[in-house]
N, C-alpha and C positions, 0 to 999 in steps of 0.2 A: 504493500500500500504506500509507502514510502519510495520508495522505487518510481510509482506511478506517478505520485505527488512532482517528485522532482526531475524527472522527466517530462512530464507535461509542463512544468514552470518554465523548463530549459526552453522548450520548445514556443511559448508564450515569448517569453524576451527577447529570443532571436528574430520571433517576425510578429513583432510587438503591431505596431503602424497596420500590416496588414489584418490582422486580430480587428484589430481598434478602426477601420474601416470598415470589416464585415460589419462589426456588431451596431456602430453608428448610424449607418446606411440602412439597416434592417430598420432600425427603430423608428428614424427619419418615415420612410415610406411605410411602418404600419399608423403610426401618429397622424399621418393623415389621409387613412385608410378607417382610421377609428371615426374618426369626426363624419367622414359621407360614409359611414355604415348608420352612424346616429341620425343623422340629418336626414337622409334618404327614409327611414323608416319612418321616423317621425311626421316626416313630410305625405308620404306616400300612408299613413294610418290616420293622419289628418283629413285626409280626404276622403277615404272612408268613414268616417264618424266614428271613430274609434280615439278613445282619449287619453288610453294606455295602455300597457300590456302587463299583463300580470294574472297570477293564479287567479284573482277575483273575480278578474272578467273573462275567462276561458271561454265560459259557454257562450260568451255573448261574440265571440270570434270566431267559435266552429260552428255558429251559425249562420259566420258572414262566408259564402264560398270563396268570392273576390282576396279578403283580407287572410283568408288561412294558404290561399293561391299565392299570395304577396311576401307572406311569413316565409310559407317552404322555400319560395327562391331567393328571398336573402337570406334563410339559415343555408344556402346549401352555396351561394355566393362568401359566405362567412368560412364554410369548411373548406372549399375550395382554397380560400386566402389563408386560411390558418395550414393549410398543404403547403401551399408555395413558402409560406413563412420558414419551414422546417425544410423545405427541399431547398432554400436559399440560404439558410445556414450550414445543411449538410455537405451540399456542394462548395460551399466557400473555402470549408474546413478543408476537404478534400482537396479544392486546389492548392489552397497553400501548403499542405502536406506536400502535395507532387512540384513546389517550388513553380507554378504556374498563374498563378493567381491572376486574375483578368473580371473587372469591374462588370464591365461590358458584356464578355461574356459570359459572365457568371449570369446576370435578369435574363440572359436569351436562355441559356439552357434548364434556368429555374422555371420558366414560363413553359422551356416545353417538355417540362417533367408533369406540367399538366393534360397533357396530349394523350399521354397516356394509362389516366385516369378509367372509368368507366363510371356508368350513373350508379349502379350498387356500390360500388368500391368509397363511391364519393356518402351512399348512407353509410355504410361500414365504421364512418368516421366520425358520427355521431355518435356512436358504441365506442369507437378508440378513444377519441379526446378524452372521455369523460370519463372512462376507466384507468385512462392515467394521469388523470387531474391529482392525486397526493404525489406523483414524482413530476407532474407538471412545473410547480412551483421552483421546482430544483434542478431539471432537467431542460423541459421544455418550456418553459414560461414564455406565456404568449398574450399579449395587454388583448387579442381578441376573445378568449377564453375567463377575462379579468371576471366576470358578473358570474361563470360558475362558483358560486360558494354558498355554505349551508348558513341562514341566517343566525344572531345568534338567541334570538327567540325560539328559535326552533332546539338548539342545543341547548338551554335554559328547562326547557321541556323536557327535552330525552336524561335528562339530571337526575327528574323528580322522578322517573318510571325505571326502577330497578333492569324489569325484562326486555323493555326497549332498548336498554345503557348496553346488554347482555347482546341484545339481537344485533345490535349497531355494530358493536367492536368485532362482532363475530363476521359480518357481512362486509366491515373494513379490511377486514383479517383475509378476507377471500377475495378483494377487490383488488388489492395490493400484491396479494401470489400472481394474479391474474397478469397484472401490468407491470411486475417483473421478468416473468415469462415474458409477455410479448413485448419487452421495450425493445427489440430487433426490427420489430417487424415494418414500420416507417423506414429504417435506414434500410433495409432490403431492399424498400419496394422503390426507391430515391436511388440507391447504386445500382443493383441488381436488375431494376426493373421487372421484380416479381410481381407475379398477380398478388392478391391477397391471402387467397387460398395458401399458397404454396409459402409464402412469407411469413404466415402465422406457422404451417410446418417448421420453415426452416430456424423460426425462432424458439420455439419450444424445442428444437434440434439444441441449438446453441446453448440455451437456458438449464438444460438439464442435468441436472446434478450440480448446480451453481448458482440457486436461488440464494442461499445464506451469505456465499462470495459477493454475490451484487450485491444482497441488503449493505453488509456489511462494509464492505468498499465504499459504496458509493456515500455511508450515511457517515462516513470517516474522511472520503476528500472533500465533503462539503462542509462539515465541524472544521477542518481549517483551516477553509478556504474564509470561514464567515469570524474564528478568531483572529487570522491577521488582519483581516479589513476592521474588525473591532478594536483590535490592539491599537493600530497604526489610529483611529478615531481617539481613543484614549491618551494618547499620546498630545494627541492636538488641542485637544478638551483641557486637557492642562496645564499647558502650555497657553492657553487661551483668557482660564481661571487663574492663571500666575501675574500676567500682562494687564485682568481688567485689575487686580486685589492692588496694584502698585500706580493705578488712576493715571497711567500718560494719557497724553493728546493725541496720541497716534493709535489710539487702542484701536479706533473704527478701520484704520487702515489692517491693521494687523485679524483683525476679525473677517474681515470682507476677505482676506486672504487663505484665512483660515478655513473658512465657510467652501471658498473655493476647493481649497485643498479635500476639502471632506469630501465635497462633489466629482470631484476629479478621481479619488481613492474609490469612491461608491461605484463608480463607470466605469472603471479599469479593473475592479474587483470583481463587478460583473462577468465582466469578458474573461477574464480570469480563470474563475468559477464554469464557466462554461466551457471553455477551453479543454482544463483538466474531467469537468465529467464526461467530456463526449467524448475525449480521447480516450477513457478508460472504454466506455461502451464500446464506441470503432475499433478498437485494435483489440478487441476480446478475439480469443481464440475462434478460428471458423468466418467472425465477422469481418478479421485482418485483411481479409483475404479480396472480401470486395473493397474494403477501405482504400485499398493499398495498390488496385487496378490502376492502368494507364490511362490516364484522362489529360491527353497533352492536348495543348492550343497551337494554334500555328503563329506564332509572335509577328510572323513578319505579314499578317492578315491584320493586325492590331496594335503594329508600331504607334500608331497615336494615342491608344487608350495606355500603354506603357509609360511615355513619357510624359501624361498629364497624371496618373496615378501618382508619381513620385511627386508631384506636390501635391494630389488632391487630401491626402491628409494633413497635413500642415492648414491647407488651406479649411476644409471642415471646422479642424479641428479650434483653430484660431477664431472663426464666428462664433464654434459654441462657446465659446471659454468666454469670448465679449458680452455675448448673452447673457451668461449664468454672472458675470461680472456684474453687469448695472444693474439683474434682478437682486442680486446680494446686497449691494449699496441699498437699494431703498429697502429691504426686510430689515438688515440692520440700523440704519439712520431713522426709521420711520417708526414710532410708534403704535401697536396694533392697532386694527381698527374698534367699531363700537363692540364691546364684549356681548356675549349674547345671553338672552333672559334665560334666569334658572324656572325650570320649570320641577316642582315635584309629583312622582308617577303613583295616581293612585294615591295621593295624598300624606303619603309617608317619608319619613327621612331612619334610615337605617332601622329600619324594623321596628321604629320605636312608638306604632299599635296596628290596630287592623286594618285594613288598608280600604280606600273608600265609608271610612266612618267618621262621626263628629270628634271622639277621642283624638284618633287620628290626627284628622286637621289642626284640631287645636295645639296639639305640639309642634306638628311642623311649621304652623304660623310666626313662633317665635323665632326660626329660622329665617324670616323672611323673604321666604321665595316670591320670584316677579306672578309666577303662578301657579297654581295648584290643579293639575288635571285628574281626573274623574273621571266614570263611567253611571251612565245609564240606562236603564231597559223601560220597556213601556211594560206595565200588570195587567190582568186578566181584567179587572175595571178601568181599562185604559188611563192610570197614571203613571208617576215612575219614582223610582225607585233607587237606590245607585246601589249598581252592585253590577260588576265586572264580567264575572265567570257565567255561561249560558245556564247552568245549573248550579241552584243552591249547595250542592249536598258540600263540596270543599271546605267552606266557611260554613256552615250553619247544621251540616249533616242531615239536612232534607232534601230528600230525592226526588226534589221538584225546580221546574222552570219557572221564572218570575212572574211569566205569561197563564202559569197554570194556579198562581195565587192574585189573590187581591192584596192592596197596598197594605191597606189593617193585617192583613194576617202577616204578610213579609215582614212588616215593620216592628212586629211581637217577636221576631227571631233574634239570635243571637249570634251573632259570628264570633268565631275564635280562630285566633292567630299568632303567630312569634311567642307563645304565653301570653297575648292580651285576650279582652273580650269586648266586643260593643255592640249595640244594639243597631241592626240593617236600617239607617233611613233612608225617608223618604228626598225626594229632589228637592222638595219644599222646604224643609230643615237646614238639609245642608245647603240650599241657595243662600237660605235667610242669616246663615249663622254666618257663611261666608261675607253677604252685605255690611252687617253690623260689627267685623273686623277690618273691613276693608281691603279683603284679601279676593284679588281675582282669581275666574277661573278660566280652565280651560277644558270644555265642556264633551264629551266622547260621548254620540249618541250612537247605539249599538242594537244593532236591528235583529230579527229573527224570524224563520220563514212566516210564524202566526201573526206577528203585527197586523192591527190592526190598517185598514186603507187608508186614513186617516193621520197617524200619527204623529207626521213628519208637522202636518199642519197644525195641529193641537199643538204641539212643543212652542211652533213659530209665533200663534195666536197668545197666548201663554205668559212665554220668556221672551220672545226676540228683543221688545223696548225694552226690557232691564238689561237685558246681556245685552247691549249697544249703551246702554244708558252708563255701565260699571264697567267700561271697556271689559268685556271676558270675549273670551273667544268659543266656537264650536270646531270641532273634527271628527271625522266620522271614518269606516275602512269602506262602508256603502258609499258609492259614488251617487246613486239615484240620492240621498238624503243631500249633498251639496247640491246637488241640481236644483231639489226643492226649495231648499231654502235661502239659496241667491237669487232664485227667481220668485219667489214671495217677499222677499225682504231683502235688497240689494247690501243693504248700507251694514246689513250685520258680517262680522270676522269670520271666514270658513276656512278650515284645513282641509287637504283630503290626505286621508294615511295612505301611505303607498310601503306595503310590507318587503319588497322584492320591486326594486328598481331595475326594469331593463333598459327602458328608454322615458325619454323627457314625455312627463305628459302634455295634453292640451285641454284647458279648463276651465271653468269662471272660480275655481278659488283662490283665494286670497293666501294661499301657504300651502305646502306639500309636508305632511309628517309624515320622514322617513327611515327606518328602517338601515340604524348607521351603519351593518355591516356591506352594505352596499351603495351605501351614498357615496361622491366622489366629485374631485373640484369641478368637474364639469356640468357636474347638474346645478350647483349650486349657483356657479356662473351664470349658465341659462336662467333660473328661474330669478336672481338678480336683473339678468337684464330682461326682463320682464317686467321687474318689481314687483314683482313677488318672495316671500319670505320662503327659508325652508329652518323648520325644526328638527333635531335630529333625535331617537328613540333606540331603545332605552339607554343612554349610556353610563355605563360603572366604573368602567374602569381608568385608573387615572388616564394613561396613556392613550387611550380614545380618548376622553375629555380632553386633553391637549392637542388630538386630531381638529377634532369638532369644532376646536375654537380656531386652530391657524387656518380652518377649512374656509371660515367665515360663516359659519350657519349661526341662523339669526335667535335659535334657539335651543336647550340640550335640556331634553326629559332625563329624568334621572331616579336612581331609587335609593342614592347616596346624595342630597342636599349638599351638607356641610363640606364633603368631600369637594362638588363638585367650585363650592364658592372657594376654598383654599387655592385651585388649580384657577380660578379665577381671576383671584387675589396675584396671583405669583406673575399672571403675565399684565394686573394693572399696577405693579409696580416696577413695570419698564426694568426688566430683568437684564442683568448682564448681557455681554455678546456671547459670553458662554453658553450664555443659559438659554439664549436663541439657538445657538448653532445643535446646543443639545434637543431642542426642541423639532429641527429639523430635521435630527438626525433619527429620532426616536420616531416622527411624523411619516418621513419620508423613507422604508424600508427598502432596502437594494435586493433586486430578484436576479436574477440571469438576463435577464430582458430589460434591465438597465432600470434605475430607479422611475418610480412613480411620478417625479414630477423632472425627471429629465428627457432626453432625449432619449 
């Protein structure tokens, strides 16, 4: 493994520039393959009357023929590019191996490594990607596959269910054998030019009796590959922390450089990283063999791409580094912008009572959150109720729907929680008690298939002029209840929760609550230049809460208050250049496919 390590490094340094070319150029042209893959759907789902896409509104898409017609061909427009992505990297490697390396010729033969595709082979690859999304991130990392990932509400979920926690690892346990075995089978079908068929053969050939070799290997050149990139940041971070603690005039200089230097390390560590994994896969016994075929170029067909390659890295290389330069000046020189409202989930701050009760509220008020969001259900005498869960029985151990009691008898119940206990109110209650604190809310109406026809409009007839009147806001995951209620009452505050973000919606509300394991600068962007707000859900953890906020989202649910005002607190007291650069670094994680917010 060591051997490996430092033979691939050797190999990394001697044709550095070319490395750092491939991996540049790759990114270059997926980044703006990302943007008209967003734009093109969004665009083309907009004209259908579709306003998003997401598990909620499934049905209402495999009822549109037009728009599920539209889907297939950009998912299959997506795999196609996410093909090339990996036949442009493979062939890169290769050339430079055979000391041929050719810009030019490398997009020609990447392109018609698609030629020889087939329409099944091209669905095959819906089954591949996604089966090796855990060596994705390490291996393959490809910014078009970014929106695969399990949310973390969902994993929050699979926590509390012992036999799901069981079922889960077991079925990760089997997905992971699966996509060790065939991680051959892309570079077969890229060198080889094997069918599919015969490539899955020859990889379970290659793989056999050397699953534990690969784990093993590969989960050891990347531990440190991702230590020296961490070392070499640590180094810098302290050097950074030594510079602001002795208060020169030159520290912004020294930080902007700093910052650079981190970015430059993240980029190169990249490539890096990729370098040494792919060499260990390609030159695996059996696989050597196609790696290591003759793939010469005829130079003197391509004398001009030769002599502009020898500067076109300098020359790339020199605009990104000016880029990442002046966006570094102002993240350093500039102090954040407006920090974003705390909102508390469910009414609690660290478990400290049952969540959606008056108990509740009244502690976390002393925290001062900007908001307090909530949930409600409409009851079998069409009022409401607040209470979260579709069924009582969690909190109150009654094995009933809120819709299948009346307000009086719900509001006789008892919920227990964390060790607390409090009695289920009414929306009435917790409206009122909220007014007379002066504590806004943010109001989650929560639909179920018996609702009444009605409902949406009782709520609006109701609340709406108080909830505009005590600025509070409404959000809903029902898109039909936003509809209703900006078209009955304009002027009131609408969110619409969007659990699983895959593309920008199109909407009349007034905010998107989203689902942070999937939000990302660009939606946030979009719905700013909109003007429109986005709030982000649920977030705990510090190191998310420091995403959320350098993300600019204009708001961060949370089930940690206190926590999340301290990580607040740290960036409104205009923190060192340290304390930025560390914030970037933490923010901004390095994949194989180059960081997050680089090129």
């Amino acid at each position: 493994m060591i051997s490996a390590l430092l033979t691939a490094t050797a190999a990394f340094k001697k044709r550095f520039s070319q490395y750092m070319i491939l991996l540049i150029s790759m990114n270059v042209v997926l980044a703006m393959l990302v943007v008209a893959f967003k734009w093109v759907t969004g665009y083309v789902l907009s004209l259908l009357g579709i306003p998003y896409v997401s598990y909620t509104n499934a049905l209402q898409i495999i009822k549109n023929p037009t728009a599920v017609l539209v889907l297939l061909v950009i998912l299959i427009l997506l795999l196609v590019t996410v093909y090339w992505q990996f036949a442009f990297i493979l062939l890169g490697l290769k050339q430079i191996e055979n000391h041929n390396f050719s810009l030019r010729y490398l997009i020609g033969s990447s392109l018609e490594s698609l030629l020889h595709l087939s329409g099944w082979e091209i669905l095959f690859f819906i089954f591949y990607f996604v089966l090796i999304l855990p060596l994705s991130q390490v291996i393959f990392s490809s910014r078009l596959l970014g929106k695969i990932v399990v949310p973390d509400f969902i994993i929050e979920f699979l926590e509390t269910q012992p036999l799901l926690i069981a079922a889960s690892l077991f079925a990760l346990a089997i997905i992971i054998y699966v996509a060790i075995r065939m991680v051959f089978v892309l570079p077969l079908m890229i060198y080889g030019r094997l069918r599919v068929r015969r490539a899955i053969k020859e990889s379970l050939q290659i793989s056999r009796g050397n699953f534990w070799k690969l784990v093993i290997t590969i989960a050891f050149l990347t531990f440190m590959t991702r230590v020296v990139v961490y070392g070499l940041f640590l180094v810098i971070y302290g050097f950074q922390v030594f510079w602001d603690s002795v208060g020169k005039p030159d520290s912004l200089i020294f930080g902007v450089l700093n910052l650079s230097l981190v970015q430059l390390i993240n980029l190169v560590g990249s490539a890096w990283t990729l370098v040494v994994l792919f060499r260990f896969v390609l030159l695996f016994p059996r696989m050597k063999a196609y790696f290591a075929s003759s793939l010469r170029v005829d130079f003197r067909a391509h004398e001009s791409t030769r002599w502009r390659f020898k500067s076109l890295p300098t020359l790339i290389l020199a605009v990104v580094g000016l880029f990442f330069l002046a966006g570094n000046v102002v993240f350093l020189s500039n102090s954040l912008g407006k920090m974003p409202l705390t909102i508390s989930h469910r009414g609690v701050n660290n478990n400290n009572g049952v969540q959606n009760t008056i108990p509740a509220m009244a502690k976390t008020i002393r925290n001062k959150p900007d908001y307090i969001e909530m949930d409600i259900q409409e009851t079998k005498d069409n009022q409401f109720v607040v209470m979260h869960d579709p069924n009582l029985k969690n909190l109150t151990g009654v094995n009933k729907r809120p819709k299948q009691l009346t307000l009086r008898q719900i509001t006789k119940l008892t919920a227990k929680e964390n060790g607390h206990k409090a009695k289920v109110p009414s929306f009435d209650r917790y409206f009122s008690y909220a007014r007379r604190h002066h504590q806004k809310l943010l109001i989650e109406i929560k639909t179920q298939p018996d609702d009444s026809k009605g409902m949406v409009g009782r709520f609006a007839k109701k609340y709406a002029a108080l909830i505009i009147r005590n600025n509070d806001m409404v959000h809903s995951l029902d898109y039909s209840v936003v509809q209703q209620l900006k078209r009955r009452v304009p002027q009131i505050y609408v969110s619409y929760i969007i659990p699983y973000s895959l593309t920008y919606p199109t909407s009349r509300a007034n905010a998107y609550t989203v689902e942070q394991t999937t939000l990302d600068d660009s939606f946030v962007e979009a719905a700013h230049s909109q003007r429109k707000q986005v709030f982000a859900w649920t977030v705990n953890d510090p190191d998310q809460m420091d995403s959320m906020i350098s993300m600019g989202t204009n708001a961060i649910i949370t089930d940690r208050l206190s926590e999340l005002r301290s990580q607040i607190d740290e960036f409104k007291g205009q923190p060192g250049y340290a304390e930025k650069i560390l914030y970037y670094f933490v923010t901004t994680p390095a994949t194989t496919g180059g960081t997050s917010q680089g090129v």
